[in-house]
C-alpha positions as a Markdown table, in Angstrom:
| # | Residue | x | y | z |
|---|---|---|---|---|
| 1 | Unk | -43.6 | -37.7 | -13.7 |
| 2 | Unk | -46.1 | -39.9 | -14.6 |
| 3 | Unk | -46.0 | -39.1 | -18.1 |
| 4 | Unk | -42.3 | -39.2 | -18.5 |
| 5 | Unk | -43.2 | -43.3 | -16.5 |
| 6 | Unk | -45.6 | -43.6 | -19.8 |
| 7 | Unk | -43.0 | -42.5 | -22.4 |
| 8 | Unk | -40.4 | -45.0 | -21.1 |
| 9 | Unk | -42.1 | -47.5 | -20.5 |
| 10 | Unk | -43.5 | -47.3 | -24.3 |
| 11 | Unk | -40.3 | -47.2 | -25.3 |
| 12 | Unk | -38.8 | -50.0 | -23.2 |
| 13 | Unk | -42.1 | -52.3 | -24.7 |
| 14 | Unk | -41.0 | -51.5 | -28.0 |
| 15 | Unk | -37.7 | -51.9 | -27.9 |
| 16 | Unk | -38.4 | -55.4 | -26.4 |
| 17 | Unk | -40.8 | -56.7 | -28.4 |
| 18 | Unk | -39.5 | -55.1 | -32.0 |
| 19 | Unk | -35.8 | -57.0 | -31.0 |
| 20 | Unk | -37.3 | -60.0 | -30.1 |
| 21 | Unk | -38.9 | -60.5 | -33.2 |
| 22 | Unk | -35.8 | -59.3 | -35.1 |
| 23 | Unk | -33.4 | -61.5 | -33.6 |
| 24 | Unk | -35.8 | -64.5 | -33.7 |
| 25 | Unk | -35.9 | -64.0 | -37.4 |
| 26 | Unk | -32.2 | -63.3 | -37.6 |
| 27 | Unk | -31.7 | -66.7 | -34.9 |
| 28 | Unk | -33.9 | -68.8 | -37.4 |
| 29 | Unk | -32.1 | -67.8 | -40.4 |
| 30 | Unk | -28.4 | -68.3 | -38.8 |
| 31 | Unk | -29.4 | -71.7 | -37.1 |
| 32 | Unk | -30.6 | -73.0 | -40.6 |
| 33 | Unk | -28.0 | -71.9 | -42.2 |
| 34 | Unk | -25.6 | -73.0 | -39.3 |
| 35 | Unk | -27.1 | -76.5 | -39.6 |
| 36 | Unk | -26.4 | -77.4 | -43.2 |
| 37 | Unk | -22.7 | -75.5 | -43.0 |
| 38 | Unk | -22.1 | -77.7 | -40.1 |
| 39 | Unk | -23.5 | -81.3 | -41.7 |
| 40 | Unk | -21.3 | -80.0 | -45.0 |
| 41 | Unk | -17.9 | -79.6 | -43.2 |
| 42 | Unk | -18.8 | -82.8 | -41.2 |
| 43 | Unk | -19.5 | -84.5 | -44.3 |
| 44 | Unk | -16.3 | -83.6 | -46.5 |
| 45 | Unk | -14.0 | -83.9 | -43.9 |
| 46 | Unk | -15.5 | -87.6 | -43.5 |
| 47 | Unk | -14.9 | -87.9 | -46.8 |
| 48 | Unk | -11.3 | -86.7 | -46.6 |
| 49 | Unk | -10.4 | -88.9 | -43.6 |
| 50 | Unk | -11.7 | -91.9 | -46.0 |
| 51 | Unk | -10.2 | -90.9 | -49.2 |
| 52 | Unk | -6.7 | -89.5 | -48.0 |
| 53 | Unk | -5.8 | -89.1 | -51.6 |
| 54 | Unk | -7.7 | -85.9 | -51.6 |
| 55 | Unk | -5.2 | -84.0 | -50.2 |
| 56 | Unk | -3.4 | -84.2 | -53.9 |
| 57 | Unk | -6.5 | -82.5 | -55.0 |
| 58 | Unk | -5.9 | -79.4 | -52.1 |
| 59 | Unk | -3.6 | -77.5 | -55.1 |
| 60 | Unk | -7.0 | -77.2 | -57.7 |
| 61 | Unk | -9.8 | -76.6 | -54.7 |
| 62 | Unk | -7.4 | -73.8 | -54.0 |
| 63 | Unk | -7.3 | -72.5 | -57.6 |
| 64 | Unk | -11.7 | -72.7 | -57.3 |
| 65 | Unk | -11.7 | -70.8 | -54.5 |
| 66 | Unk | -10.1 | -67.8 | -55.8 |
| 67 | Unk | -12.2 | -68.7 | -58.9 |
| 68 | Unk | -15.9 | -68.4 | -56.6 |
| 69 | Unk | -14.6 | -65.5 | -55.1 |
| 70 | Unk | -13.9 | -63.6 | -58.4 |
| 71 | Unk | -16.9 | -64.7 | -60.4 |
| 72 | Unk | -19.1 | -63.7 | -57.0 |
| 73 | Unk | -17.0 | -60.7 | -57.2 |
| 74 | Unk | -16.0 | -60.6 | -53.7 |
| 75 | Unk | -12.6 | -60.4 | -54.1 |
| 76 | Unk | -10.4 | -60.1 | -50.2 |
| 77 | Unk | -13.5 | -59.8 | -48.3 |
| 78 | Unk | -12.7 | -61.4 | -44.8 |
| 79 | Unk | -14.0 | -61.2 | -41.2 |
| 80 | Unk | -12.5 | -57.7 | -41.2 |
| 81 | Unk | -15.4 | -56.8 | -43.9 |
| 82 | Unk | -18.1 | -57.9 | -41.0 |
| 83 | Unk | -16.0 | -56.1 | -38.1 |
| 84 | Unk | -15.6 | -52.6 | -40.1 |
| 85 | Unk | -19.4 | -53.1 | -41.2 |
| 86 | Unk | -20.3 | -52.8 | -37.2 |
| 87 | Unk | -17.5 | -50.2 | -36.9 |
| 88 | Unk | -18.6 | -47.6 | -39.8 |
| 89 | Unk | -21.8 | -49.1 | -41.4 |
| 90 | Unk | -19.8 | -50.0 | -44.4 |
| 91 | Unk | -22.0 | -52.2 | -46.9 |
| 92 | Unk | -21.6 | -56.4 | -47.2 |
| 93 | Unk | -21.9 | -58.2 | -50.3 |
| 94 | Unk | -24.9 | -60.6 | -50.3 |
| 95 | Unk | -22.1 | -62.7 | -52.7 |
| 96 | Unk | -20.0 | -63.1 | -49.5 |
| 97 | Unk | -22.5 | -65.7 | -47.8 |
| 98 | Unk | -22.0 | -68.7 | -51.0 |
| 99 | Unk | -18.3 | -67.4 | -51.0 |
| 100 | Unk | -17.2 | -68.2 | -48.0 |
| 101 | Unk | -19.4 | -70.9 | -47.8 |
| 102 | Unk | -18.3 | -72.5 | -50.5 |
| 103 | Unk | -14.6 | -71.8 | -49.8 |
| 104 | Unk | -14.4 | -73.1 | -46.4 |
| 105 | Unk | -16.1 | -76.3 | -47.8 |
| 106 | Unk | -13.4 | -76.8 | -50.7 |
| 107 | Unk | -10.5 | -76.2 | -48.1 |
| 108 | Unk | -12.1 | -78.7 | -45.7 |
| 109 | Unk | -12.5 | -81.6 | -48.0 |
| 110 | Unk | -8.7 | -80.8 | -49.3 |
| 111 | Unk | -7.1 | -80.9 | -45.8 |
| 112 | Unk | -6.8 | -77.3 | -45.7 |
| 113 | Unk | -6.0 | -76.4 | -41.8 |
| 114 | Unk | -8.8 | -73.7 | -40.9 |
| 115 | Unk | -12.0 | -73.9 | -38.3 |
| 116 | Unk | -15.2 | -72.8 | -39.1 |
| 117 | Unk | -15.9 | -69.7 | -37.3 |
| 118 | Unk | -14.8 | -67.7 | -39.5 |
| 119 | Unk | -16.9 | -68.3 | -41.8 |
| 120 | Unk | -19.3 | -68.2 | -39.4 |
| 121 | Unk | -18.8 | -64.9 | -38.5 |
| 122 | Unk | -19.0 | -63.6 | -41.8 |
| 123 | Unk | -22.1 | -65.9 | -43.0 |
| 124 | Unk | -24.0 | -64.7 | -39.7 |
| 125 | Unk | -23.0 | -61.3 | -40.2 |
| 126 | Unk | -24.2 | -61.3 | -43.9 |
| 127 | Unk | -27.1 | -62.5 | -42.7 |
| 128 | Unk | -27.7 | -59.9 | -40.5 |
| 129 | Unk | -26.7 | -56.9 | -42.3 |
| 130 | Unk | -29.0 | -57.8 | -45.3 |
| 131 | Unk | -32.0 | -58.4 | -43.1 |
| 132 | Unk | -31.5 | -54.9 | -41.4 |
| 133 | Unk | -31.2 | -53.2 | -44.9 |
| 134 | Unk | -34.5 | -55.3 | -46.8 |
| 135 | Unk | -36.1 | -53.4 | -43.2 |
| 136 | Unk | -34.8 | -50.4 | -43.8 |
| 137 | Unk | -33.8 | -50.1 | -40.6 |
| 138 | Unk | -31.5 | -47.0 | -39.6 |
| 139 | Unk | -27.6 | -47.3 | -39.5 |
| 140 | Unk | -27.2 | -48.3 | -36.2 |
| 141 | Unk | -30.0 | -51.1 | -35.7 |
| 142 | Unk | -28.6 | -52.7 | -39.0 |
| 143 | Unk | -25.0 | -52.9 | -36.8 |
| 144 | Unk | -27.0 | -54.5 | -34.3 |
| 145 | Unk | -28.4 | -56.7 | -36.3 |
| 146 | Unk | -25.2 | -57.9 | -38.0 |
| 147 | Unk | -23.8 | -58.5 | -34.3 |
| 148 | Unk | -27.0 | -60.7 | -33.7 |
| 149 | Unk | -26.3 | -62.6 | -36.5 |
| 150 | Unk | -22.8 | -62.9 | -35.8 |
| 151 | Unk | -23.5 | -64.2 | -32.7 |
| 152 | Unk | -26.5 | -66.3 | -33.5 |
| 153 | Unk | -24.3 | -68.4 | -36.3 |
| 154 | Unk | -21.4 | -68.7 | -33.9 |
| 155 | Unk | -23.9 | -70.6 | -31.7 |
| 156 | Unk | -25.1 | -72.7 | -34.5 |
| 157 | Unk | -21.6 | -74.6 | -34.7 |
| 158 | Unk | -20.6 | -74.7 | -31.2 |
| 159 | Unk | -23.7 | -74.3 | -28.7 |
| 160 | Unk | -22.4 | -71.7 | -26.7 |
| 161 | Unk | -24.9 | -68.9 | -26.9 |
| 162 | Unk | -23.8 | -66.9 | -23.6 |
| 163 | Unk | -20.3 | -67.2 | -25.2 |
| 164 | Unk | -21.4 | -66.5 | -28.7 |
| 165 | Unk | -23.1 | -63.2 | -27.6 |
| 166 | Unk | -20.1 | -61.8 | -25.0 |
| 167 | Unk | -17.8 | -62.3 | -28.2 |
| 168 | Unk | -19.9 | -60.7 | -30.7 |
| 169 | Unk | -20.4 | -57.9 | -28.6 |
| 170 | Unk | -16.9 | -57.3 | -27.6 |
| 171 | Unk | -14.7 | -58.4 | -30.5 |
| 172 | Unk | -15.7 | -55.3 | -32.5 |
| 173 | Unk | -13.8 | -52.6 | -30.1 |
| 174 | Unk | -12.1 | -54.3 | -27.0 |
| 175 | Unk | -13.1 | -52.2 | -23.9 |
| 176 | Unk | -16.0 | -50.8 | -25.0 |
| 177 | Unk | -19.4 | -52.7 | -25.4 |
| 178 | Unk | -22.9 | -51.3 | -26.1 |
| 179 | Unk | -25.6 | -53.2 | -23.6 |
| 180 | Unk | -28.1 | -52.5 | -26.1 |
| 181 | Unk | -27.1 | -55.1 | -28.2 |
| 182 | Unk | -27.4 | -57.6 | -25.6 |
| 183 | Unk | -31.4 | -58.8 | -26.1 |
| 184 | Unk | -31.0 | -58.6 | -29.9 |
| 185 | Unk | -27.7 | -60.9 | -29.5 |
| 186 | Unk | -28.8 | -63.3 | -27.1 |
| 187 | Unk | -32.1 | -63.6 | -28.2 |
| 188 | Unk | -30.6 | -64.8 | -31.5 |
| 189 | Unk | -27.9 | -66.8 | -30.5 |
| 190 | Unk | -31.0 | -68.6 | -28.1 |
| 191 | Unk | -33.0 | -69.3 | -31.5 |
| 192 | Unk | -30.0 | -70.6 | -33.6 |
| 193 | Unk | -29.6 | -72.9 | -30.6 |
| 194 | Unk | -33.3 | -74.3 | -30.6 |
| 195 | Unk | -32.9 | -74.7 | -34.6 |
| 196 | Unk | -29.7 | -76.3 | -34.6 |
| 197 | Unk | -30.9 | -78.9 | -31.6 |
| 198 | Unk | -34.1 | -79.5 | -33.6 |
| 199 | Unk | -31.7 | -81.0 | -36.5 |
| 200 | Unk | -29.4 | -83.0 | -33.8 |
| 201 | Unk | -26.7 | -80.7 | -33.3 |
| 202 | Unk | -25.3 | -80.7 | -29.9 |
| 203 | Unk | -23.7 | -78.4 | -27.9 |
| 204 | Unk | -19.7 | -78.4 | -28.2 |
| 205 | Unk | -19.2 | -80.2 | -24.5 |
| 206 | Unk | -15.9 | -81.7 | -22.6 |
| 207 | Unk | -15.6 | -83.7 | -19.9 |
| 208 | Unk | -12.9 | -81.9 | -18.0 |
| 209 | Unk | -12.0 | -82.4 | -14.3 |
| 210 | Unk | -11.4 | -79.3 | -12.4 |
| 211 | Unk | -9.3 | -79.3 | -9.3 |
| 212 | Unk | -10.1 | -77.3 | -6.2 |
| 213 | Unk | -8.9 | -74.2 | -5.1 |
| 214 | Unk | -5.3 | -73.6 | -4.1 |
| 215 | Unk | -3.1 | -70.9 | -4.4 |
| 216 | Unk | 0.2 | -73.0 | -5.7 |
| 217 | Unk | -2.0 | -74.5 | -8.5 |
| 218 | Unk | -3.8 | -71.1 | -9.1 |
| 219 | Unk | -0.2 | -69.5 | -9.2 |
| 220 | Unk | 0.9 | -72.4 | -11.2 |
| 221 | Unk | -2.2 | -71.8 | -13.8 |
| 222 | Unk | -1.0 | -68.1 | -13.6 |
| 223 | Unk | 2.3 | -68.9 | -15.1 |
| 224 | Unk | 0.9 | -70.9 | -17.5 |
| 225 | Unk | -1.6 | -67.9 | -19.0 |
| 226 | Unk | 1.3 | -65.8 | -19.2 |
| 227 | Unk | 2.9 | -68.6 | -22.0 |
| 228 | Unk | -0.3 | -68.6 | -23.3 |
| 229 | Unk | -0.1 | -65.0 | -24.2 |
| 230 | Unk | 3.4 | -65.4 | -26.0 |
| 231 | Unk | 1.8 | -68.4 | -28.1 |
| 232 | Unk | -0.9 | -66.4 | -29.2 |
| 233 | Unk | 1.4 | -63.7 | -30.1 |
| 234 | Unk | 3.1 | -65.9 | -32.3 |
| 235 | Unk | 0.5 | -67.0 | -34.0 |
| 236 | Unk | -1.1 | -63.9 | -34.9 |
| 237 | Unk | 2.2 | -62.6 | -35.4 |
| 238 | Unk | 3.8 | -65.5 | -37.7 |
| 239 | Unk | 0.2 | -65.6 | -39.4 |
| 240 | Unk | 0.1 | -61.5 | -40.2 |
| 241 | Unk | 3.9 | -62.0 | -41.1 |
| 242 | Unk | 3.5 | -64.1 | -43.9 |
| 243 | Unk | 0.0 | -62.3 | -45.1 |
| 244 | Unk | 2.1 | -59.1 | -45.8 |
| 245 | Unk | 5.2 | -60.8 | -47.5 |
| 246 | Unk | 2.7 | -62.3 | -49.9 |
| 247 | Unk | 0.9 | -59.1 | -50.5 |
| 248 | Unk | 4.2 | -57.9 | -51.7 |
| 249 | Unk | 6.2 | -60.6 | -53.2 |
| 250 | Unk | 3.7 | -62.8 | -54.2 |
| 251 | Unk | 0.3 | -61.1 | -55.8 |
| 252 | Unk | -1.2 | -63.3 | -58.3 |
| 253 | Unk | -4.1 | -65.0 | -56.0 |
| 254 | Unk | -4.2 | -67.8 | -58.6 |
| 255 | Unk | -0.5 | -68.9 | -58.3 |
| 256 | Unk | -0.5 | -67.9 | -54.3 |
| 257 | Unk | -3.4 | -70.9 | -53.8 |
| 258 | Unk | -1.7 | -72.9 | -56.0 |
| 259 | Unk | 1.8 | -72.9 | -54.1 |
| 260 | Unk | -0.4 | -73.4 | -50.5 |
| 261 | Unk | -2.0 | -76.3 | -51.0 |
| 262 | Unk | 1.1 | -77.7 | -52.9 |
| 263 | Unk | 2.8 | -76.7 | -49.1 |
| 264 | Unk | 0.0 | -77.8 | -47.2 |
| 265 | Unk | 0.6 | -81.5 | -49.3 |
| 266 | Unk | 4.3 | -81.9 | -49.3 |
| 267 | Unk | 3.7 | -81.2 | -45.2 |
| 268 | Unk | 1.0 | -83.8 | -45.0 |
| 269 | Unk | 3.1 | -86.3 | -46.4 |
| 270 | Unk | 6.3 | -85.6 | -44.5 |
| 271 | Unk | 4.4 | -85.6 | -41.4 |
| 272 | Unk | 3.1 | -89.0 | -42.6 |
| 273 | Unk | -0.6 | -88.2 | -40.8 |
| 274 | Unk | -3.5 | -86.3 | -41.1 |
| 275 | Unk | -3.2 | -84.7 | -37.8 |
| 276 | Unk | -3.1 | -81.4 | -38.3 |
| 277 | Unk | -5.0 | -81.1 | -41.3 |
| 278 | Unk | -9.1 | -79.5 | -41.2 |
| 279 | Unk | -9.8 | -78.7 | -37.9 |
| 280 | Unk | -8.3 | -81.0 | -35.5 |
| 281 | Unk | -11.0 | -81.7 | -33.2 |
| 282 | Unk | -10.0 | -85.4 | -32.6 |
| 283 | Unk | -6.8 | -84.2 | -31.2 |
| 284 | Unk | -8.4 | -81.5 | -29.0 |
| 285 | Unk | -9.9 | -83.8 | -27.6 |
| 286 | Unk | -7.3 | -86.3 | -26.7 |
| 287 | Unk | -4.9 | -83.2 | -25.5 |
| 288 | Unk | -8.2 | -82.4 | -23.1 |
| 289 | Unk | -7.8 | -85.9 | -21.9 |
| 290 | Unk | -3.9 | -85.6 | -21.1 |
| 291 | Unk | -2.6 | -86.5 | -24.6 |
| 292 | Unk | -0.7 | -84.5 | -26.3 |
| 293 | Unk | 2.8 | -84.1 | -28.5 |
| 294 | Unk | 4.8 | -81.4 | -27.6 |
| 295 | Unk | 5.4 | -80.2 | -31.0 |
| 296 | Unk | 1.6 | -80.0 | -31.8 |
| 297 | Unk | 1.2 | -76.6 | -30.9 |
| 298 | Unk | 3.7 | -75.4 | -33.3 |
| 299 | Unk | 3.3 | -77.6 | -36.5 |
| 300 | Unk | -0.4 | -76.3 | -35.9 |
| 301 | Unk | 0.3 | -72.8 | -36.3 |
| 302 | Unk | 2.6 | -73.7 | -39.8 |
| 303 | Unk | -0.3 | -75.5 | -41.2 |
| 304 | Unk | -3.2 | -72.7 | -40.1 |
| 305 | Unk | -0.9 | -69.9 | -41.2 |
| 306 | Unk | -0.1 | -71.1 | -44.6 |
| 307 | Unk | -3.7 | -72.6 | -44.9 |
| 308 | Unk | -5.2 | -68.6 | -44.5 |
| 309 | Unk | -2.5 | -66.9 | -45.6 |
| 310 | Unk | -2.1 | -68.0 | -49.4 |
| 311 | Unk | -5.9 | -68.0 | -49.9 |
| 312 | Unk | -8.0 | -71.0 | -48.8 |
| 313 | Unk | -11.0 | -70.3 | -46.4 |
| 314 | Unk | -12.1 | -70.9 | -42.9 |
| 315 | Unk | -11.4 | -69.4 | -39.3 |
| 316 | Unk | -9.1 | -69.0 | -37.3 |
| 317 | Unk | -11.0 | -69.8 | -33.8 |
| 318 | Unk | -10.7 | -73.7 | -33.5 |
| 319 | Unk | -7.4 | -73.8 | -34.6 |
| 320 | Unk | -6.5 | -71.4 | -31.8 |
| 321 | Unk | -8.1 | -74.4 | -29.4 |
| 322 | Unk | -5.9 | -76.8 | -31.1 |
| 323 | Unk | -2.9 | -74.7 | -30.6 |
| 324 | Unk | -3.9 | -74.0 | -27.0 |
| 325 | Unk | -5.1 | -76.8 | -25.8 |
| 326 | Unk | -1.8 | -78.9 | -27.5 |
| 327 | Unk | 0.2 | -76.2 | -25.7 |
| 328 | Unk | -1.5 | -76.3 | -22.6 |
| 329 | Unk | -1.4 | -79.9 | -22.1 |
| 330 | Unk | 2.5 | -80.4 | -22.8 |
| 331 | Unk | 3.2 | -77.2 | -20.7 |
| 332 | Unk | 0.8 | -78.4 | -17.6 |
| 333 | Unk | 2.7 | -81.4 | -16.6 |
| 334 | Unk | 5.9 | -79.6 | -16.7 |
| 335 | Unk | 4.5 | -77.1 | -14.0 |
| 336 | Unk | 2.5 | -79.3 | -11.9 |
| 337 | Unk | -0.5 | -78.9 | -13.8 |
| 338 | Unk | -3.1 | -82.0 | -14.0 |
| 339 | Unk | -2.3 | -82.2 | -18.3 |
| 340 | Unk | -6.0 | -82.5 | -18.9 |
| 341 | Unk | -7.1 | -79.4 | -16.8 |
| 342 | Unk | -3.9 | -77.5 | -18.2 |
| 343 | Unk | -5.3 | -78.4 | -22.0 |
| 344 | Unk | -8.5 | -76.4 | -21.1 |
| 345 | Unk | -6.8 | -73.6 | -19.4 |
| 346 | Unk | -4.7 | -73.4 | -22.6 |
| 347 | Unk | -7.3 | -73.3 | -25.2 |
| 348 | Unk | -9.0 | -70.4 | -23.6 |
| 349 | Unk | -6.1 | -68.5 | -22.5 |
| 350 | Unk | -4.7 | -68.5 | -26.0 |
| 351 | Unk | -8.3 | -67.9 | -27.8 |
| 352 | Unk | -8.5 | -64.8 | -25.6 |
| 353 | Unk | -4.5 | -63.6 | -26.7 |
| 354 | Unk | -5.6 | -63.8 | -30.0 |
| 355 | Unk | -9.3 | -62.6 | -30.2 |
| 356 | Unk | -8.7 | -59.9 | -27.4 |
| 357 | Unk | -11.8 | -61.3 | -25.7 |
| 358 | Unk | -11.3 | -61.9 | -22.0 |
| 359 | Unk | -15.0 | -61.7 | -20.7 |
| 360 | Unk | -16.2 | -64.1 | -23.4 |
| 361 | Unk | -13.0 | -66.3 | -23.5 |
| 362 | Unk | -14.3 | -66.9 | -19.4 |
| 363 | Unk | -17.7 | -67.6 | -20.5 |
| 364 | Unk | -16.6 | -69.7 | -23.3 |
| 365 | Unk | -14.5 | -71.7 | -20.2 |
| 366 | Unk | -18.0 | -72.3 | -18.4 |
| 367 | Unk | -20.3 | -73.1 | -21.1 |
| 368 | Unk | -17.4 | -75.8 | -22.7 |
| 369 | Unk | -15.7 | -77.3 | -19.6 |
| 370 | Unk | -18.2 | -76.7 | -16.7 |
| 371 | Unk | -18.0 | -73.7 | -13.8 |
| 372 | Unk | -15.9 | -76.1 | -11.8 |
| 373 | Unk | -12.4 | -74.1 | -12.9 |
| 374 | Unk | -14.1 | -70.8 | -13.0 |
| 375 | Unk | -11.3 | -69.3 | -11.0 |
| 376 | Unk | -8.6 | -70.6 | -12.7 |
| 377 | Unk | -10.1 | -69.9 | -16.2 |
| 378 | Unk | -10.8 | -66.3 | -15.2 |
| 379 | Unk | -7.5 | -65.8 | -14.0 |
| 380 | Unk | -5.2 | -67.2 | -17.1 |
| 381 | Unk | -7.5 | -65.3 | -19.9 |
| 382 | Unk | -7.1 | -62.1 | -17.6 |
| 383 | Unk | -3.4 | -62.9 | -17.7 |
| 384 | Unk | -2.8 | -63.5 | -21.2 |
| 385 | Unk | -5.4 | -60.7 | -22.6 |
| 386 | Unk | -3.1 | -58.2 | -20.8 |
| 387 | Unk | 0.7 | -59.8 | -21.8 |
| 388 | Unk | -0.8 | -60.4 | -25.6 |
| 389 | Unk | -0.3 | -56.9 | -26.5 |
| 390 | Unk | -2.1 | -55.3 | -29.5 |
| 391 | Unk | -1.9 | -57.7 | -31.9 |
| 392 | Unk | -5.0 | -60.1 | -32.8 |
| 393 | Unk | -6.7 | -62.3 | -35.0 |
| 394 | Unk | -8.3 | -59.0 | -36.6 |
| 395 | Unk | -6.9 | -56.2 | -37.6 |
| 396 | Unk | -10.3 | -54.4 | -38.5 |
| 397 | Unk | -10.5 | -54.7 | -34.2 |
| 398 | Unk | -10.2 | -51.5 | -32.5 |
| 399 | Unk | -8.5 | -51.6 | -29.3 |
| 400 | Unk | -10.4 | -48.9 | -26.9 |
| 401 | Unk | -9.1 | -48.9 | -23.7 |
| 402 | Unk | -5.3 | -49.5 | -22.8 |
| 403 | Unk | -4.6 | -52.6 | -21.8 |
| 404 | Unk | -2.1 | -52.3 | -19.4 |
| 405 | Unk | -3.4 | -48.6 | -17.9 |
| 406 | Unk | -7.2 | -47.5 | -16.9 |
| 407 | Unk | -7.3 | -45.3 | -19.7 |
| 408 | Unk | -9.0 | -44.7 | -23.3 |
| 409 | Unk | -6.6 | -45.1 | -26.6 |
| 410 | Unk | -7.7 | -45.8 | -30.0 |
| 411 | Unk | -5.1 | -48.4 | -31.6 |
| 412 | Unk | -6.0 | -51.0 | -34.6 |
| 413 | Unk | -5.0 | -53.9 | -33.6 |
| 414 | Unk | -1.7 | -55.1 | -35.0 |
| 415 | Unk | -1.0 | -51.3 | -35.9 |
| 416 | Unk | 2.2 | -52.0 | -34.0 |
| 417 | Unk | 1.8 | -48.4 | -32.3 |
| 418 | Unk | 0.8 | -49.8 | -28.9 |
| 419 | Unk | 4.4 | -49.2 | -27.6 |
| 420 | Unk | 3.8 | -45.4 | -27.5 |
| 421 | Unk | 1.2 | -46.4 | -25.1 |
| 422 | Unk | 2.7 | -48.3 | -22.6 |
């Protein structure tokens, strides 16, 4: 007895001490990198806002895109790359990290309509991968790792590590979720955080008032996370739609970029604004503050879907709080809703439709808006995670448990089979 006390507590030490050390080195890494990716967008979508001519320019930083990713020879690598390197230890190019770094940068300063979470994903999980191999550690710390970094550079640009590490743990197959991973990932996602404050980078934080407790509103806030589910639906379906047409019809990459940002500029200028260009965080804001158009929502999803689809760079995560919050705020005064409130319950209800992440989507709530709505927030992700179906942001995702029955499946999300399942 005492002996087998010995031998796990050994092994509990170790395990402690050898992840801490990983994930601080991983945490340092992603929060340094994190920093300068974050002062870069900042900086060229300053630029942009200043020199609105730019967006004339969106057509050529399209046609160097495609040009990094060939000469890095990184050709359709994607967040999908990083999810299936988790999923079945397949191999990252080191290239990836400048690509998409680079990419997302060009599309920013353009007035391409992406986030930066994306990129994030893939930069921290390159991170991590490449550290876990120069260790030689075994196949199944080096997926660790890559979740740690993952979750560590998804911190850097928001500040939400408790968020951060739910996600990164349960994007990779919805329903099931390996605890081990849970030091290594938070442990990181803590580090990028202490980096990331060091340089002046503040959490992502909004004032949002929270009302109390009733059952109309919470019924009310129900309804709402049920529309929420059918918005992220469209999204990831419109945005899945027109990725396969132009797989078939349309399969030179260099004329595909060219056509997108020629799109994304004839839309710019017939909207007459740069609202819904780069990411949009001004106008999250105001729809968190009760402000919002009621056709924001949808001209956001046109100008995120052809942004991603024909080829420019970035992610999909903050234009899903655009789209939701826009959403949530015009909805919410039609059904009672205080509009400000109903802009918060919308950009986490249709973060989670897309991403499939209902745990994190409620942390996510907290660590952005405050515990005050924790009831409500909890309630519309669990509503729209189970009326969103199988379709998501990535279809590298595994979906593992059913989402409508307590039992196991094993769909690919946006495989379309999950109506064999119901």
């Amino acid at each position: 007895m005492n002996h087998t006390f010995k031998q796990n507590a050994i092994r509990s030490i170790t395990f402690i001490l050898k992840w801490l050390l990983l994930a601080a080195v991983i945490g340092l890494m992603c929060g340094l990198a994190g920093t300068l990716f974050h002062y870069g967008v900042k900086y060229v979508t300053e630029l942009r806002e200043a020199n609105s001519w730019l967006i004339f320019l969106l057509p050529l930083f399209g046609l160097l895109i495609v040009a990094v990713y060939k000469l890095l020879k990184v050709e359709g690598a994607n967040t999908n790359d990083i999810i299936e390197a988790v999923h079945y230890g397949k191999g990252l190019e080191l290239m990836l990290f400048p690509a998409i770094f680079i990419s997302t940068i060009l599309t920013h300063l353009g007035g391409g309509s992406a986030g930066r979470e994306g990129a994030a994903l893939q930069m921290g999980g390159t991170i991590g991968h490449h550290v876990g191999k120069i260790l030689a550690l075994d196949e199944k710390d080096v997926r660790t790792v890559t979740m740690a970094g993952m979750a560590a550079f998804f911190t850097a640009l928001f500040g939400t590590p408790v968020a951060a590490t739910v996600f990164s743990m349960g994007v990779i197959t919805v329903g099931v979720i390996f605890h081990a991973t849970l030091i290594p990932c938070l442990t990181a996602s803590f580090v990028s955080l202490a980096v990331t404050s060091f340089f002046g980078l503040k959490p992502t934080v909004f004032l949002v008032e929270a009302p109390s407790l009733e059952p109309v509103l919470l019924l009310k806030v129900a309804l709402l996370g049920v529309l929420c589910a059918f918005v992220s639906v469209l999204f990831c379906e419109t945005m899945h739609t027109v990725e396969h047409l132009l797989q078939k019809h349309l399969k030179n990459l260099w004329v595909r970029a060219a056509i997108g940002g020629v799109i994304i500029m004839i839309l710019t200028l017939l909207v007459g604004s740069q609202r819904y260009n780069g990411t949009g965080m001004a106008v999250i804001r105001e729809a968190l503050e009760g402000k919002a158009l009621p056709w924001d929502f949808l001209l956001k999803i046109l100008f995120t879907v052809i942004t991603l689809s024909f080829g420019f760079r970035g992610g999909e995560v903050i234009p899903s709080f655009f789209i939701g919050s826009t959403f949530g705020c015009a909805v919410g005064g039609l059904l009672g809703i205080p509009p400000g409130f109903a802009a918060a319950v919308g950009l986490v209800s249709v973060f989670c439709g897309m991403a499939n992440v209902p745990i994190a989507s409620t942390f996510l709530a907290v660590e952005l808006f405050g515990s005050g709505g924790l009831p409500y927030y909890a309630a519309a992700c669990a509503i729209s995670y189970a009326l969103s179906g199988y379709s998501g942001l990535y279809s590298s995702q595994v979906i593992a448990s059913d989402k409508l029955k307590a039992a196991a499946v094993r769909i690919r999300t946006n495989e379309r089979t999950w109506l064999k399942h119901k």
